[in-house]
Structure formats: C-alpha cells, structure tokens
C-alpha positions in Angstrom: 39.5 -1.7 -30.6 37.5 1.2 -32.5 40.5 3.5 -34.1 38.3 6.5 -34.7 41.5 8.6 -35.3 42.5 7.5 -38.5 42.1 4.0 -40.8 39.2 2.2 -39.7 40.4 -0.8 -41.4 42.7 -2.6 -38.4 39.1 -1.8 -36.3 37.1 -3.7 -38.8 40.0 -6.8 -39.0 39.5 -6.9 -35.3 36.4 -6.5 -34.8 35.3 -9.9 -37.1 38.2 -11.7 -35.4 36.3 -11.1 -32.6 33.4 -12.0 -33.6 33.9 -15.3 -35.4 36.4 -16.2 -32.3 33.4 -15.5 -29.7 30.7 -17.5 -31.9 33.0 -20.6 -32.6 33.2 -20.2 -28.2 29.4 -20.2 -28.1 30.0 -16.6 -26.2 26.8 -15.1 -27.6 26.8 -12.0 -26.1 29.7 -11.4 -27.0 29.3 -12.3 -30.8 26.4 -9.7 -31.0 28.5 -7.1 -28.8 31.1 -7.7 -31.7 28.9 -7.8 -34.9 27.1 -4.5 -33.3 30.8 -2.8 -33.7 31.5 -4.3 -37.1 27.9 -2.6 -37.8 29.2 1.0 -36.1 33.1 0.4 -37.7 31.6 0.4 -41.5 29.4 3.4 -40.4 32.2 5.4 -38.9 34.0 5.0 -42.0 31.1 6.5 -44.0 30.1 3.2 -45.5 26.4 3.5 -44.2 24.9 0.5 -46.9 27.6 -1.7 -45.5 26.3 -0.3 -41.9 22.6 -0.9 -42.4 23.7 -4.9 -43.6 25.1 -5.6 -40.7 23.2 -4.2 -38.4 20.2 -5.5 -39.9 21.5 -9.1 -39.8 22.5 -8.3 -35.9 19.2 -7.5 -35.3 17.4 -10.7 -34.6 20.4 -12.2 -32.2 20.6 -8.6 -30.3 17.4 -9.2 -29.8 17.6 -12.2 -28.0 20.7 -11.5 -26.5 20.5 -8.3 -24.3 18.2 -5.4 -24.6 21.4 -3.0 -24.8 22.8 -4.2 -27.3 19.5 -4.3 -29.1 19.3 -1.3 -28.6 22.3 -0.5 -29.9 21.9 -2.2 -33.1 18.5 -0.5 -33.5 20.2 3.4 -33.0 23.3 2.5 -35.5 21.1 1.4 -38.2 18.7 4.5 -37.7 22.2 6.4 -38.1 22.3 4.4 -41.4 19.5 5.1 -42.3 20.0 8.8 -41.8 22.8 8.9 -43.9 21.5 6.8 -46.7 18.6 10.2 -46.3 15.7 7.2 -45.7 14.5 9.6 -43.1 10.9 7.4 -42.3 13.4 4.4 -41.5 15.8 5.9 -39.4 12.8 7.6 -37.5 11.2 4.3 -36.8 14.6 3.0 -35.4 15.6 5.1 -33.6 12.3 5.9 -32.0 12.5 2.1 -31.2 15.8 2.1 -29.6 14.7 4.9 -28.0 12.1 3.5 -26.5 14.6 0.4 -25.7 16.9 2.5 -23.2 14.3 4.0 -21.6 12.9 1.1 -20.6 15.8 -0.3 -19.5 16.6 2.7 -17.9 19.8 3.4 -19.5 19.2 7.9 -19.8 23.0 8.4 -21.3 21.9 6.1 -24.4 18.6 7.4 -24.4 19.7 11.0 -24.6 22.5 10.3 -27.6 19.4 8.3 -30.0 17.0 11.8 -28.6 19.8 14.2 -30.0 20.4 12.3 -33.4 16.5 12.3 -33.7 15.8 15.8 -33.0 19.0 16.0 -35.5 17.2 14.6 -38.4 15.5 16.9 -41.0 
C-alpha cells in the first residue's frame, strides 16, 4: 500500500479508502491502523503539517485502540514535529512512544523512536 519509490499520491488514495471502508465496517482497529498510515503517507512525502494533523486527530482512537498503534501515532508525529524544527514537541512524543514500546515490549520499535531521538539536535 505505502509506494515509497516514487508518487505518494496512489498511497494516500488508498490509504483513506481504507480507512473510511474499515470505519463505515465498525473495524476499529483497523480504521486507526489506516488513519496512522494516512498520518506517515503525508510525512513521507514531506508534508509534515499535514502529518502532525492527522496524527494528532488519530491520537485519541489509537489510544483506545491498541497500544502499538498508539505508539505509532505518537513516534510519526514526534517525526513531524522534528521536521516542522519544534524540537521540545517532538521530544516529548517520542519520549512517550518510547516509553509505549518498551512497555509493551516491542525492542525493534523502541530502538527506531531511540535512534530518531538521539538524531534530533
């Protein structure tokens, strides 16, 4: 679904089909798992306002949802914040997804949100 290669646009089409298909199916998990992509879609294509909206309006049903994909959400909108240079803000979420995937245990995730902090001036 995520065309990193090259236009990011068919990834972004699908990705909101996807989403609006698994919330008019009451798949909630899936809904989130979809709005988080739509969130990591407009950052991949350098659009890191567009990014932080998404992500921040995913935030509340991630939360409820699953922890990982809280998680998630919480590490692409530090990224956002990174690129927007709001350094304090992407700190504080990405310290908290951190602290999300360690908890749940999940070392790979917690490892990529350790690098992009240490990464951050």
């Amino acid at each position: 679904m995520l065309h990193l290669g090259g236009d990011l646009g068919p990834a972004l089409v699908e990705a909101e089909h996807a989403r609006r298909r698994m919330r008019r199916f009451g798949q909630t998990d899936y809904h989130v798992a979809a709005s988080v992509l739509i969130a990591r879609v407009h950052l991949a294509a350098g659009r890191a306002g567009a990014a932080v909206r998404a992500a921040q309006e995913t935030l509340p049903l991630a939360r409820q949802a699953s922890g990982t994909l809280e998680g998630h959400a919480l590490g692409i909108l530090g990224e956002a914040f990174a690129a927007l240079r709001r350094t304090d803000r992407a700190r504080s979420c990405l310290s908290e997804a951190l602290g999300r995937f360690r908890q749940l245990g999940h070392l790979r995730d917690a490892a990529d949100i350790e690098r992009t902090l240490h990464g951050l001036a």
